[in-house]
N, C-alpha and C positions, 0 to 999 in steps of 0.2 A: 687304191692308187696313191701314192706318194707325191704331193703337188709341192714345186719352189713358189717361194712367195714372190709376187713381183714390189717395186719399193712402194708404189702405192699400198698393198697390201700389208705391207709388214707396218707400214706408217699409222693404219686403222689398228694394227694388233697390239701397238705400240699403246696404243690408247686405252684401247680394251683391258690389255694387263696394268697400266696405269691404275688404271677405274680399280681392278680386284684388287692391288695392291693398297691403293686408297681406303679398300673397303673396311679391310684388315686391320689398318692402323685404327681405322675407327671404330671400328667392333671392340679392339684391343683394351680402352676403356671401361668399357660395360661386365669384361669379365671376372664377375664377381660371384661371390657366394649369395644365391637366394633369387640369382635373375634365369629363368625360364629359356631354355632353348626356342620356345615360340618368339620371345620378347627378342632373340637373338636375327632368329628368322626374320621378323617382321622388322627390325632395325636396319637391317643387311639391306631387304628388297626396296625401303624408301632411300635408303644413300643410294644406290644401285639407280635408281629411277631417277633420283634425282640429279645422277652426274651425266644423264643421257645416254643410257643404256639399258639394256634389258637382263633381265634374270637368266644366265643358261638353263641353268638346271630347274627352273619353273617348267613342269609338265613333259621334261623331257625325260623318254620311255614312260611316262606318267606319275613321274617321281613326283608325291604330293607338297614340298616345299622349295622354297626358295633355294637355302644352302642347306649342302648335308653338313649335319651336328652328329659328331658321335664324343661315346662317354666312356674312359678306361679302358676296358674289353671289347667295346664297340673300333672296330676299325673303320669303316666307312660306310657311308647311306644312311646313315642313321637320321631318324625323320623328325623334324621341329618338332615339338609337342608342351603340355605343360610340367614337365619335370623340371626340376629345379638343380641349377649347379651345388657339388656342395666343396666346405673344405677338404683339399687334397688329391680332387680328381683332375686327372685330363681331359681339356676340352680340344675337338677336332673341329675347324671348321674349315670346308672345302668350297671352294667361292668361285663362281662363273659368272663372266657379265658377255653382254654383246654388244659390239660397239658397230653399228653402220655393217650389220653382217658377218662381223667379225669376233670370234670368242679369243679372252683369258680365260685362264682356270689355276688359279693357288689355294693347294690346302696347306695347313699349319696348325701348331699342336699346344695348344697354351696350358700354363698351369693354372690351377684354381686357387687361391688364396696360398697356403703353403702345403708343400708337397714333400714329400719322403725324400730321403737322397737315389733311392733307388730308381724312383720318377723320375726325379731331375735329371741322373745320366742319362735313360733311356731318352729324354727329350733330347739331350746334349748329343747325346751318338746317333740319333738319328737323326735330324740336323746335320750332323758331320754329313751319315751316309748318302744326303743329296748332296752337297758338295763336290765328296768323292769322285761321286759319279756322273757331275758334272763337268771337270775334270778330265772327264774322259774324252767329251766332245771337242770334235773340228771338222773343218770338211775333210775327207777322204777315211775318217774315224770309221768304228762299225757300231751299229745298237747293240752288241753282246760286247762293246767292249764297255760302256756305261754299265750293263748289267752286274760285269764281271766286279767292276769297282766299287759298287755298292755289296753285294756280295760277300767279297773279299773282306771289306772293313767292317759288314755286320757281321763275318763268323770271327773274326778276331774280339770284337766286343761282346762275344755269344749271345746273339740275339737270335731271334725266329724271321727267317725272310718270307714274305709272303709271296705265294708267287700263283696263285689263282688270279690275283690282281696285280693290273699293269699299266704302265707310263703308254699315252699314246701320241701320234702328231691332232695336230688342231690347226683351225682357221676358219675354213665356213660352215663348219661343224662343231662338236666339240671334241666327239672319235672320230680320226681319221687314220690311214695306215702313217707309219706302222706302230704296232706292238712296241713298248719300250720295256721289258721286263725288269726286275731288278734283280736277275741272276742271268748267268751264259757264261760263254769262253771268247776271248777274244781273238777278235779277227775272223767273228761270227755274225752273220745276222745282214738288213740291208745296209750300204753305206751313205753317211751323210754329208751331206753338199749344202754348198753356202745358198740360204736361202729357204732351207727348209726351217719348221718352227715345230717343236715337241713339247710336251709336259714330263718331266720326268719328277716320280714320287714315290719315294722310296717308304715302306709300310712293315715297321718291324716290330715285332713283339718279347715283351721280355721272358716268356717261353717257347712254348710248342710255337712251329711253321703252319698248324693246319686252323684251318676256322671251319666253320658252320655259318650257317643262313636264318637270320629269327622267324618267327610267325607271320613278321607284317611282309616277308618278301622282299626285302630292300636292305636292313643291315646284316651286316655282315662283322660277326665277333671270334675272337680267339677259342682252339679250342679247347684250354682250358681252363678260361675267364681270367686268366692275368693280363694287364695293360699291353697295350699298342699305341705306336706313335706313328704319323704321317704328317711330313714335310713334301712339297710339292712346287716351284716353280715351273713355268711357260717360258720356254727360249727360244732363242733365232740362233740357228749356227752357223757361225762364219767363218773364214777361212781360215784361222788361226786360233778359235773358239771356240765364244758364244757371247750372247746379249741376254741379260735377264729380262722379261718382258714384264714382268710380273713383281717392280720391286717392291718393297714394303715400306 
């Protein structure tokens, strides 16, 4: 079911994406060559606690970390551990807090020390392709019409769109309906109305569209180990719009 937020509602999500936005900047520091995805983890979940709120993704569907960290070819889920950043890679981190019942959720895609140029556009055009598809939204919009504009702008940039994995709504969950994919047609899909609140995250890879699933069950990589990048904002869409809930 597809729930409008009422303003009390959207005032707690206001916060909550506040809080992940927060979290981001501050992580933002740390990412360096030699500091541990655990180290990253465990950074995340004291700022998190500390701003009065809770971890989403601590133990939800049983996801054994804080925030998902993925590496390169890792596009999402990928589990804290003690691996080490190094020069050159992309780091993903995908950030949920809860605030009085209420979830943000922003992932985003940093570089590690210095990176290739070829990295760097992939992060730069994907980056674009949320905007794009940002873009798309207002009330009486459709969700295939966000899709479509993500889409659109990563086969121009010939990227791989991922499309087993998808944008959803959030609030006192962290999935809720609907689906936000990042491909369709537009003037497809359900329509949205001021009030409602999605995550839309566009997840592109600088080859193939198709991935694989690793051994531990939870990340999810390219399938033929070239890099991926995933930007991600929470927003309220309004009648001429949107509000970024999730700023950085």
């Amino acid at each position: 079911m597809i729930t409008i937020k009422s303003e009390h509602e959207i005032e707690l999500m206001r916060k909550a994406g506040e809080i992940v936005g927060n979290t981001h900047k501050y992580l933002k520091q740390y990412i360096k060559p030699g500091i541990t995805t655990k180290e990253l983890n465990d950074l995340a979940e004291d700022f998190i606690l500390k701003s009065g709120a809770t971890p989403s993704f601590k133990n939800l569907y049983g996801f054994p970390g804080t925030i998902c960290i993925s590496i390169n070819e890792e596009i999402v889920h990928g589990i804290p551990s003690m691996r080490k950043l190094k020069n050159g890679d992309i780091v993903k981190l995908d950030i949920g807090a809860c605030y009085q019942g209420y979830h943000g959720d922003s992932a985003w895609s940093y570089p590690v020390g210095n990176v290739s140029s070829e990295i760097s556009r992939l992060l730069e055009q994907t980056e674009q392709a949320l905007y794009q598809g940002l873009s798309a939204v207002h009330a009486g919009a459709h969700v295939g019409d966000i899709g479509y504009a993500v889409e659109q702008y990563a086969k121009k940039c010939h990227l791989g769109v991922v499309k087993e994995l998808v944008g959803h709504g959030i609030g006192t969950k962290v999935h809720e309906d609907p689906d936000v994919p990042n491909f369709g047609k537009q003037g497809t899909g359900p329509v949205l109305k001021e009030g409602m609140t999605i995550a839309v995250e566009p997840m592109l890879n600088l080859g193939t569209a198709e991935v694989y699933m690793l051994d531990d069950d939870w990340t999810i990589v390219t399938g033929d180990d070239k890099a991926s990048a995933h930007f991600e904002h929470t927003i309220l869409v309004t009648k001429d719009g949107y509000e970024i809930l999730t700023k950085r």
